[in-house]
C-alpha positions in Angstrom: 143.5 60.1 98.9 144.9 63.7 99.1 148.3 64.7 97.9 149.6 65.1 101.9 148.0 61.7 102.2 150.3 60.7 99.4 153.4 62.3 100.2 153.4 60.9 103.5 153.1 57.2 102.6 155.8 58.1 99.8 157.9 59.2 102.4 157.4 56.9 105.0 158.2 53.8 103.0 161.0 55.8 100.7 163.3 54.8 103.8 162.7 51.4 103.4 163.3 51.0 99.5 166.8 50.2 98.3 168.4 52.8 96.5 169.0 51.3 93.2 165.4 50.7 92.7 163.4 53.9 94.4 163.1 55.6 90.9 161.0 52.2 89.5 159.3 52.0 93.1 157.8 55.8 92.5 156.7 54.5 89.2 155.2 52.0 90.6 153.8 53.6 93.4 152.1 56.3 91.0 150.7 54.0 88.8 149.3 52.0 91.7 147.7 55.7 92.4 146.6 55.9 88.9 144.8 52.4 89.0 143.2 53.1 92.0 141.3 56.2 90.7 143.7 59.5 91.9 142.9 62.2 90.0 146.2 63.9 87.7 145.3 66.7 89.4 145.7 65.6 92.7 149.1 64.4 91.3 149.9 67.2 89.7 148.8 68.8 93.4 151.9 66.5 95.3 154.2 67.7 93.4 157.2 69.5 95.6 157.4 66.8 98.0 160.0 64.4 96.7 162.2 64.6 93.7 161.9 61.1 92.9 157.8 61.2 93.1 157.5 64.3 91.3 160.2 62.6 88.5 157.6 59.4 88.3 154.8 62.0 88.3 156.0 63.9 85.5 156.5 60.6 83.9 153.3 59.4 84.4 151.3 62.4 83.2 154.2 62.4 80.1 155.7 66.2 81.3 159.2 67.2 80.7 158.9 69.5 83.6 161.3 67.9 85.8 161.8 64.8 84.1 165.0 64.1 82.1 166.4 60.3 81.6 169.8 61.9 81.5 169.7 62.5 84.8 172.4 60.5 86.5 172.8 61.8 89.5 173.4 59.5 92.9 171.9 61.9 95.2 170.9 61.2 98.7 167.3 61.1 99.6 
């Protein structure tokens, strides 16, 4: 799987995820990635695409790029 590949089932089924829980559905959805063989750099690759993916991403791969638990903010997605 390619990063577009990734960022558009991300983004297609984003929609569909209640908002309280889409930041633990992008961890779970890049673990799933993880388990199933996706190179980090292909991760590293998607990121850009989604604020919430590329916070579980950094999370994943243990970045503080964009990640930051203080992070409160209700924004739309």
């Amino acid at each position: 799987m390619d990063e577009d590949q990734i960022a558009d089932f991300w983004n297609l089924f984003k929609e569909y995820i209640d908002k309280k829980q889409i930041e633990l559905a992008a961890e779970s959805f890049v673990d799933l990635l993880a388990d199933y063989g996706v190179e980090d750099s292909t991760l590293i690759n998607t990121l850009g695409s989604d604020r919430f993916l590329d916070n579980a991403i950094n999370y994943y791969l243990d970045t503080d790029a964009e990640y930051n638990d203080d992070d409160d903010t209700d924004e739309e997605y």
